[in-house]
PARO-993929 format. One record per residue (C-alpha): residue number from 1; residue in one letter; x negated, y, z. Coordinates in steps of 0.02 Angstrom, whole numbers, plus 50000, padded with zeros to 5 digits. Example, Ala and Ser with C-alpha at 12.3 -4.5 7.8 and 13.67 -1.06 7.14 Angstrom:
PARO-993929
+-----+------+-------+-------+-------+
!  nr ! rest !     u !     v !     w !
+-----+------+-------+-------+-------+
!   1 !    a ! 49385 ! 49775 ! 50390 !
!   2 !    s ! 49316 ! 49947 ! 50357 !
+-----+------+-------+-------+-------+
end
This chain:
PARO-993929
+-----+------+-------+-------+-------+
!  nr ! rest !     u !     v !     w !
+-----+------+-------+-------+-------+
!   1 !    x ! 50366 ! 49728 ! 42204 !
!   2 !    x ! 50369 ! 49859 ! 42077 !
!   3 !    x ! 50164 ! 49899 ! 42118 !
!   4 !    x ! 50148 ! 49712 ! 42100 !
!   5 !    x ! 50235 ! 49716 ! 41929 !
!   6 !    x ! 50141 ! 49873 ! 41880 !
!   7 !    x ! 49945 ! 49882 ! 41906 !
!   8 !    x ! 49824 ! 49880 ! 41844 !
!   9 !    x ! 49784 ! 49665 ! 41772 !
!  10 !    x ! 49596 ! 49691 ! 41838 !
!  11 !    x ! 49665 ! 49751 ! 42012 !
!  12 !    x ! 49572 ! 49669 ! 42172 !
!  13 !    x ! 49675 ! 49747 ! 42321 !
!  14 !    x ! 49533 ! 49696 ! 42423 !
!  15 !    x ! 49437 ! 49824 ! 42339 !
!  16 !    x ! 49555 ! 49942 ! 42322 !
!  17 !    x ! 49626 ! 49935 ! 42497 !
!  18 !    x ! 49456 ! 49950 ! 42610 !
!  19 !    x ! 49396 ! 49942 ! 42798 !
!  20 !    x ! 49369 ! 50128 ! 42736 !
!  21 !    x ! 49517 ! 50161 ! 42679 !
!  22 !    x ! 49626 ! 50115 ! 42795 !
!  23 !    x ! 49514 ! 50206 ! 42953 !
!  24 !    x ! 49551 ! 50384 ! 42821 !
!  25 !    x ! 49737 ! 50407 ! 42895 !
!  26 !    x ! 49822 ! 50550 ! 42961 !
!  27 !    x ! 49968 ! 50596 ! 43085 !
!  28 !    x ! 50127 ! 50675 ! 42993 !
!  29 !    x ! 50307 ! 50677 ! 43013 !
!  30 !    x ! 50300 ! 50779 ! 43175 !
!  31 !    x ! 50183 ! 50629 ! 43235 !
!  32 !    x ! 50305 ! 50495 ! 43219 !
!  33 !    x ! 50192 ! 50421 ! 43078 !
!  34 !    x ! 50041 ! 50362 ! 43028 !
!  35 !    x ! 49994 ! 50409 ! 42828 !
!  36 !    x ! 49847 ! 50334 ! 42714 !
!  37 !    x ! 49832 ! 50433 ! 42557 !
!  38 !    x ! 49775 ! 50300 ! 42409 !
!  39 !    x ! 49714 ! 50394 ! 42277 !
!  40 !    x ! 49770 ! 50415 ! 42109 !
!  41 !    x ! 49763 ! 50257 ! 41976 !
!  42 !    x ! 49697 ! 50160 ! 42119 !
!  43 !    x ! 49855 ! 50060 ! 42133 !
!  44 !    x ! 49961 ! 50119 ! 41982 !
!  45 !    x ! 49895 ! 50192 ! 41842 !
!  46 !    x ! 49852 ! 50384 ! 41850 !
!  47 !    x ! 50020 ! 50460 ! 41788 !
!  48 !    x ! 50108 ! 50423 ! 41923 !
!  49 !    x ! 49993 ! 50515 ! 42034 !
!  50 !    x ! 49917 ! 50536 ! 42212 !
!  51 !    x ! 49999 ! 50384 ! 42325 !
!  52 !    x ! 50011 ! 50401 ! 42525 !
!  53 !    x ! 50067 ! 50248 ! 42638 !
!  54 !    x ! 50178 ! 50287 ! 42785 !
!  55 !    x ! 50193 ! 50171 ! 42944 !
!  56 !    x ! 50321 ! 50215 ! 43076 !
!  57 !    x ! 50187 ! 50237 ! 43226 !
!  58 !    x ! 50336 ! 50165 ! 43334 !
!  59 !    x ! 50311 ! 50011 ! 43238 !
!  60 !    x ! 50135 ! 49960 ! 43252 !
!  61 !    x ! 50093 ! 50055 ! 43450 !
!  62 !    x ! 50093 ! 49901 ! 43536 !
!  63 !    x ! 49963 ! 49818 ! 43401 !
!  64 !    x ! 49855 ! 49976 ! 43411 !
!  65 !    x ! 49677 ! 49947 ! 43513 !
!  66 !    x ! 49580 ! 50084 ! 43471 !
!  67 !    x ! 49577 ! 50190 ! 43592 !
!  68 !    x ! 49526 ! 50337 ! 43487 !
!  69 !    x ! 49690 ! 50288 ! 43368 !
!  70 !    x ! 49814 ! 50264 ! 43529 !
!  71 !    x ! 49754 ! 50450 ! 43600 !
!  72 !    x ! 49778 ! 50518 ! 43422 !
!  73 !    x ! 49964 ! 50432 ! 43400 !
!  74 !    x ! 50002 ! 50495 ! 43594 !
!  75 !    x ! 50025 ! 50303 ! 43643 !
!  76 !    x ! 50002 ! 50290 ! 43834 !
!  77 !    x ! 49857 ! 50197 ! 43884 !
!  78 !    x ! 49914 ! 50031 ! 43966 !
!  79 !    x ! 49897 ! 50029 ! 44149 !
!  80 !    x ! 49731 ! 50007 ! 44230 !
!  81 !    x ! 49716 ! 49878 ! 44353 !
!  82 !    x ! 49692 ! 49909 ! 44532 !
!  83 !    x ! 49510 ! 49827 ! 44616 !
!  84 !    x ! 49562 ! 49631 ! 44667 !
!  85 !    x ! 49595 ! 49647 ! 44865 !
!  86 !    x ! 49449 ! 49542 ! 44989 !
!  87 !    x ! 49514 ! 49368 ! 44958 !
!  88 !    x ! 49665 ! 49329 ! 45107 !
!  89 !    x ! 49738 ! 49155 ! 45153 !
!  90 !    x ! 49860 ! 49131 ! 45023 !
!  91 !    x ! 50044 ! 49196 ! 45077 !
!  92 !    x ! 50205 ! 49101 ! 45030 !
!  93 !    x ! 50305 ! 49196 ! 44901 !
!  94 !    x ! 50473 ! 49247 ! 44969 !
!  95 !    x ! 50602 ! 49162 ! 44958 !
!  96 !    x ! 50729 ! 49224 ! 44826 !
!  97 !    x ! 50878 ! 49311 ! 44868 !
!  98 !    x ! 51041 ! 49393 ! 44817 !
!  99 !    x ! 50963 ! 49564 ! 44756 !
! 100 !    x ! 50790 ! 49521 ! 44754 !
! 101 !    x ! 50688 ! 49566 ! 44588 !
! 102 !    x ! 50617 ! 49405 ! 44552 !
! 103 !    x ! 50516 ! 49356 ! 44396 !
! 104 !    x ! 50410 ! 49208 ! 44342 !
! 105 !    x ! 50248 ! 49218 ! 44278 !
! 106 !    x ! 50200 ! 49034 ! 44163 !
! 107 !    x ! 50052 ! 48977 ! 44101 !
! 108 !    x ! 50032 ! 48855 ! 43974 !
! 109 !    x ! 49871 ! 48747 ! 43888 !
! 110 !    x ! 49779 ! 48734 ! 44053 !
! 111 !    x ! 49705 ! 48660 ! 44177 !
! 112 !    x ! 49549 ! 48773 ! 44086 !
! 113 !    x ! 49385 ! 48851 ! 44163 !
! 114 !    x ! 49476 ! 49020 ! 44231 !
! 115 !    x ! 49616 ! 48930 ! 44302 !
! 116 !    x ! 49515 ! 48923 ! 44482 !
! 117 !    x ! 49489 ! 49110 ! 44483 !
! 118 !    x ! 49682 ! 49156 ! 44423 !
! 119 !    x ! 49724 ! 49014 ! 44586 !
! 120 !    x ! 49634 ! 49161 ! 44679 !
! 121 !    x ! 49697 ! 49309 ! 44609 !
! 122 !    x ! 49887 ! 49234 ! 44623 !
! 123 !    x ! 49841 ! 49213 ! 44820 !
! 124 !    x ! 49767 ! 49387 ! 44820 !
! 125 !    x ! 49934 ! 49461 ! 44770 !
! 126 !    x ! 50044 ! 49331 ! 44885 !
! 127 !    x ! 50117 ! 49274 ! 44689 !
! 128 !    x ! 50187 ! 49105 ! 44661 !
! 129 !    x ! 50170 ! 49047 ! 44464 !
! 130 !    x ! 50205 ! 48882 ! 44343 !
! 131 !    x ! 50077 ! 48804 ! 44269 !
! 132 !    x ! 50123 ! 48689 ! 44111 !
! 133 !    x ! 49988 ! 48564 ! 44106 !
! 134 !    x ! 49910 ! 48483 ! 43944 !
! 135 !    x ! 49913 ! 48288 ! 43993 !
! 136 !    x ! 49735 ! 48251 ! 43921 !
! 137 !    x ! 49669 ! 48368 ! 44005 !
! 138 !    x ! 49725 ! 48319 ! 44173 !
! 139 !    x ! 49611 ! 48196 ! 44247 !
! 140 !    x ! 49455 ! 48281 ! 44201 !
! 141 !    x ! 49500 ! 48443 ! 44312 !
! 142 !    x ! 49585 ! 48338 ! 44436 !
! 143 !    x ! 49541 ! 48477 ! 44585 !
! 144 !    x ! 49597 ! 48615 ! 44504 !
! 145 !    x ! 49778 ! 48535 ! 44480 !
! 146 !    x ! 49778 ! 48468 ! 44644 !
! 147 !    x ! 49741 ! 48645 ! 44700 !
! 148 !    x ! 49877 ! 48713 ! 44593 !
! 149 !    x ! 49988 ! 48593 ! 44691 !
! 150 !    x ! 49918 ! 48616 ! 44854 !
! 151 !    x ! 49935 ! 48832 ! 44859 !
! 152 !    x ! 50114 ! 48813 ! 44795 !
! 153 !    x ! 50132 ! 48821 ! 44610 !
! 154 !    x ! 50244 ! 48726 ! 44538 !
! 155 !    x ! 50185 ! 48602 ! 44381 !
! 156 !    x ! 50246 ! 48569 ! 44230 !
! 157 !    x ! 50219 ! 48459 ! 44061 !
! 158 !    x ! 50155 ! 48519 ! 43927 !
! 159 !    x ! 50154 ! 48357 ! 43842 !
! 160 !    x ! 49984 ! 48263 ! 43817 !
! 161 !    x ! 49913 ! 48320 ! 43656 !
! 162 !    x ! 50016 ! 48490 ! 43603 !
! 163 !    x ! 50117 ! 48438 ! 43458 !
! 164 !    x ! 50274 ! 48480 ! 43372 !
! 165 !    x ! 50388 ! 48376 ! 43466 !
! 166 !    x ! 50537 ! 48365 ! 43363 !
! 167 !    x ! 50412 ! 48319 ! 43220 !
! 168 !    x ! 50365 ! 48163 ! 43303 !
! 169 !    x ! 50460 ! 47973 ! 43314 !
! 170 !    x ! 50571 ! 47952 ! 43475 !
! 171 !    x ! 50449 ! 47835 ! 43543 !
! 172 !    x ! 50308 ! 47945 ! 43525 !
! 173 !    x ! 50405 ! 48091 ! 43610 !
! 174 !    x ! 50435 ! 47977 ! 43733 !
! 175 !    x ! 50249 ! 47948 ! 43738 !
! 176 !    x ! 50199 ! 48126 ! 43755 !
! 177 !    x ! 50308 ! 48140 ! 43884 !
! 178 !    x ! 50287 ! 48022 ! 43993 !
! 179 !    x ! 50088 ! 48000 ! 43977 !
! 180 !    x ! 50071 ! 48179 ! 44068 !
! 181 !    x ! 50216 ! 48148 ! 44194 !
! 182 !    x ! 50091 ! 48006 ! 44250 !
! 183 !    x ! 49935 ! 48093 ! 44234 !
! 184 !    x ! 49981 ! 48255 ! 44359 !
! 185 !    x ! 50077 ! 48121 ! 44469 !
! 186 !    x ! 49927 ! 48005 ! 44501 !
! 187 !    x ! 49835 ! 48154 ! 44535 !
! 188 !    x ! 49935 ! 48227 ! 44625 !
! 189 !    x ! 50094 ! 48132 ! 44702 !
! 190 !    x ! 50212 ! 48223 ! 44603 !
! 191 !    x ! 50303 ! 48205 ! 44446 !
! 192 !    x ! 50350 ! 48348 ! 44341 !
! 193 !    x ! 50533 ! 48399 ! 44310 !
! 194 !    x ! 50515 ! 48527 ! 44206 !
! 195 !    x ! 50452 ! 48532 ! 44000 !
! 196 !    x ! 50370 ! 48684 ! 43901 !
! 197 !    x ! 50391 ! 48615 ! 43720 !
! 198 !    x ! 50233 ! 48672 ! 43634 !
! 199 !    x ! 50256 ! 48808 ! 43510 !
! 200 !    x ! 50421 ! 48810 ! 43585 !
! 201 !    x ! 50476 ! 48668 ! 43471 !
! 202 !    x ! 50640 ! 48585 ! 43550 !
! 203 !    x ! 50801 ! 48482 ! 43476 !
! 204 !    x ! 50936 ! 48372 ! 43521 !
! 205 !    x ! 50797 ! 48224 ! 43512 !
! 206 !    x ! 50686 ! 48310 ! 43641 !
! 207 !    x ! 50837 ! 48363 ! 43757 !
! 208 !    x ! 50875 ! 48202 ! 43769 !
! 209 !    x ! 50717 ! 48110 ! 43793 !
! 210 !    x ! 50710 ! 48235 ! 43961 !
! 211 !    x ! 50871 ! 48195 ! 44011 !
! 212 !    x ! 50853 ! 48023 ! 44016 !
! 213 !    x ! 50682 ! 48064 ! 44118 !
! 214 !    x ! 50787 ! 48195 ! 44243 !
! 215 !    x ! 50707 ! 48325 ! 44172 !
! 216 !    x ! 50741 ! 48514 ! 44089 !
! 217 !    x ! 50669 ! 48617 ! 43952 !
! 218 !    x ! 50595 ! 48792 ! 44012 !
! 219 !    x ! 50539 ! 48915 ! 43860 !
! 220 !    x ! 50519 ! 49104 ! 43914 !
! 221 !    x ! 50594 ! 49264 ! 43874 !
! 222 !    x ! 50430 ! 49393 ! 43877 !
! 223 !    x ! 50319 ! 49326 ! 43743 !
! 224 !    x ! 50128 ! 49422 ! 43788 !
! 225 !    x ! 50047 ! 49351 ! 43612 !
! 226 !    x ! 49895 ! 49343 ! 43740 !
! 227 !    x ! 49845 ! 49197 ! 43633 !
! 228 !    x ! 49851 ! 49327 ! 43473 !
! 229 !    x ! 49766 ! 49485 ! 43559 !
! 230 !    x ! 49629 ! 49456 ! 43654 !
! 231 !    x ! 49631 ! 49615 ! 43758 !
! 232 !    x ! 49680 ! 49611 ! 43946 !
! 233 !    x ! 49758 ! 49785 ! 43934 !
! 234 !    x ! 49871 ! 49735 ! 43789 !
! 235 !    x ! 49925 ! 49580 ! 43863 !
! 236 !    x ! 49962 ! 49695 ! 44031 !
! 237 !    x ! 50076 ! 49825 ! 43921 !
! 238 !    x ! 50181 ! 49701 ! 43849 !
! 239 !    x ! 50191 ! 49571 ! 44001 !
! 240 !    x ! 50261 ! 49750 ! 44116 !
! 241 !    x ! 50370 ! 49821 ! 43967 !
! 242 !    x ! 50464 ! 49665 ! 43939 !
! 243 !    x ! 50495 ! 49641 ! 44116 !
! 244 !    x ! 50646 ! 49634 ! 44199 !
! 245 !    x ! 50745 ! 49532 ! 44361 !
! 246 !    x ! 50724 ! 49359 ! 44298 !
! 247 !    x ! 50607 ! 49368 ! 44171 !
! 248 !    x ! 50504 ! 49227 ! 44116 !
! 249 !    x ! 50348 ! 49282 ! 44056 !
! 250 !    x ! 50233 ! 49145 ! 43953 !
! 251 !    x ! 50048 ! 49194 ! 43971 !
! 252 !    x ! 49894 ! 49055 ! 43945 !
! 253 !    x ! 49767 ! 49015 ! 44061 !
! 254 !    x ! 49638 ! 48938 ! 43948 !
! 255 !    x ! 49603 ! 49127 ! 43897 !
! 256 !    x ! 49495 ! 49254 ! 44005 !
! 257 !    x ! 49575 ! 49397 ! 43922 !
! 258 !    x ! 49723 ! 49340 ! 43982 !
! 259 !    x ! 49677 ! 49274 ! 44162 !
! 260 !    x ! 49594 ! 49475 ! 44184 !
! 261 !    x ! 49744 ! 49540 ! 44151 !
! 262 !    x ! 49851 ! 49460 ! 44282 !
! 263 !    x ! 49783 ! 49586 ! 44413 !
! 264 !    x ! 49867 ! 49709 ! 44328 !
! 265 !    x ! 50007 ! 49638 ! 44286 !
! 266 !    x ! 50037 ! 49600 ! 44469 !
! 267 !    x ! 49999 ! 49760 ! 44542 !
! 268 !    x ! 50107 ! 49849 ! 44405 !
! 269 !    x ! 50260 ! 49741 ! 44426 !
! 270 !    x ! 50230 ! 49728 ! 44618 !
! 271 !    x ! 50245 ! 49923 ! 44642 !
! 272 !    x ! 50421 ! 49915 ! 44523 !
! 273 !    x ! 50469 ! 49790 ! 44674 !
! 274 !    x ! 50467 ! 49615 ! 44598 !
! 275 !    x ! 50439 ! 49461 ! 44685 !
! 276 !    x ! 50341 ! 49312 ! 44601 !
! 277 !    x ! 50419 ! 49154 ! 44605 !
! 278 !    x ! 50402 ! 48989 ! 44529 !
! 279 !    x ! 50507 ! 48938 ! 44381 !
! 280 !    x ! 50597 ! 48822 ! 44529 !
! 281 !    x ! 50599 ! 48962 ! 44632 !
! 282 !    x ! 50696 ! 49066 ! 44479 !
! 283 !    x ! 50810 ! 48959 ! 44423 !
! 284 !    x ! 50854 ! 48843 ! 44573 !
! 285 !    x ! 50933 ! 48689 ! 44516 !
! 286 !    x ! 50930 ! 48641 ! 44336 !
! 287 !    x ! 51026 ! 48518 ! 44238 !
! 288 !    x ! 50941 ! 48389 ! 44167 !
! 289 !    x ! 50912 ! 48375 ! 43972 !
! 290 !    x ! 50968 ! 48577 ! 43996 !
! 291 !    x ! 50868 ! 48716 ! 43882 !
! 292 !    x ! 50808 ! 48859 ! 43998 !
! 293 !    x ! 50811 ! 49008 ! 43965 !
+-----+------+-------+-------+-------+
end
């Protein structure tokens, strides 16, 4: 506030603050920070000096994708991911049990074009996952959810055109809704009993709409912002640092980034023992017109 109240009227920050500038930083505080010095009477007029900006490193490592910037700031490199196995018949997930580290991977937006392959890479590593589908887009990949069905995923609504729900009329709630349910059930049998509210959106309006439809709302509890950072090895970090025994984890399959990064994610979280399961599979029984997590 006080450089805001302060420089200089003519000031363009844009100029000021450059693709330059900001690649000129250096480590100090022991290496717990990165520092860009500004220049004098580039922000403030001269008599007040040289300025330096200081960033907690701890506070910006997971955002960091140079790898030239992560070796400098001592950030561990993500783990790689191991070579994808010789395709195997798919293998049924266990079953969860008392003790078992289970977790649930989600994917929401599809069916897209790299939802085939992650079907493949999912039977690869003998993982079970959710897929929350986007009603218009149903139809038009009809196989693909009928394979998502058929290697036993479990699928969800997504509602049919991704809006805020609570934004919208009851009757056009409804409408979302129910316009999905019937899409994935004429192509494939089954109706949907669980809702991922897109952006996450959900009130007492929405809870209630899937009650009276038997349903429940699932949201997630390890956010990768795969949708943000296109980079498979970032999307790997987070997904494996935020995991723990029954974790949701909400990744999208409409993204390749993100479907290459499920190898690793699996093979990371398989070695820590974990066992993939559907949201189903996680939860068990769920109320209906319930919020999950």
């Amino acid at each position: 506030e006080t450089i805001k109240q302060r420089q200089q009227a003519e000031l363009d920050l844009n100029e000021t603050i450059t693709q330059e500038t900001l690649s000129n930083f250096v480590i100090t505080d022991g290496g717990n920070s990165l520092a860009w010095p500004i220049g004098q009477a580039s922000l403030l007029p001269s008599a007040y000096g040289e300025m330096t900006i200081k960033v907690p490193i701890a506070a910006v490592a997971k955002y960091l994708q140079n790898p030239t910037a992560r070796k400098l700031a001592n950030i561990p490199k993500p783990p790689e991911p191991k070579p994808e196995p010789t395709p195997a018949p798919a293998t049924p997930a266990p079953a969860p049990t008392t003790g078992n580290k289970v977790i649930a991977l989600t994917f929401d937006d599809g069916p897209g074009p790299h939802t085939a392959h992650l079907l493949d890479i999912l039977d690869q590593y003998g993982a079970k996952a959710t897929f929350f589908l986007i009603g218009s887009k149903v139809s038009s990949q009809a196989n693909v959810v009928r394979s998502i069905q058929a290697r036993g995923h479990q699928l969800g609504n997504h509602s049919w055109s991704h809006p805020e729900l609570p934004k919208l009329p009851v009757d056009q709630i409804a409408g979302e809704v129910d316009r999905t349910n019937e899409a994935i059930k004429q192509v494939t049998g089954v109706t949907p009993a669980i809702l991922r509210p897109p952006y996450g959106a959900v009130n007492g309006v929405v809870l209630e709409q899937l009650r009276l439809r038997g349903m429940s709302s699932i949201l997630w509890s390890v956010d990768t912002r795969d949708w943000a950072d296109r980079n498979s090895d970032i999307v790997c970090s987070r997904a494996v640092a935020g995991a723990r025994p029954g974790a949701i984890i909400l990744m999208h399959d409409i993204h390749q980034t993100s479907v290459g990064a499920v190898p690793c994610i699996l093979s990371a979280l398989k070695q820590q023992g974990y066992l993939f399961v559907t949201v189903q599979g996680l939860i068990g029984n769920m109320a209906a017109g319930a919020g999950y997590p």
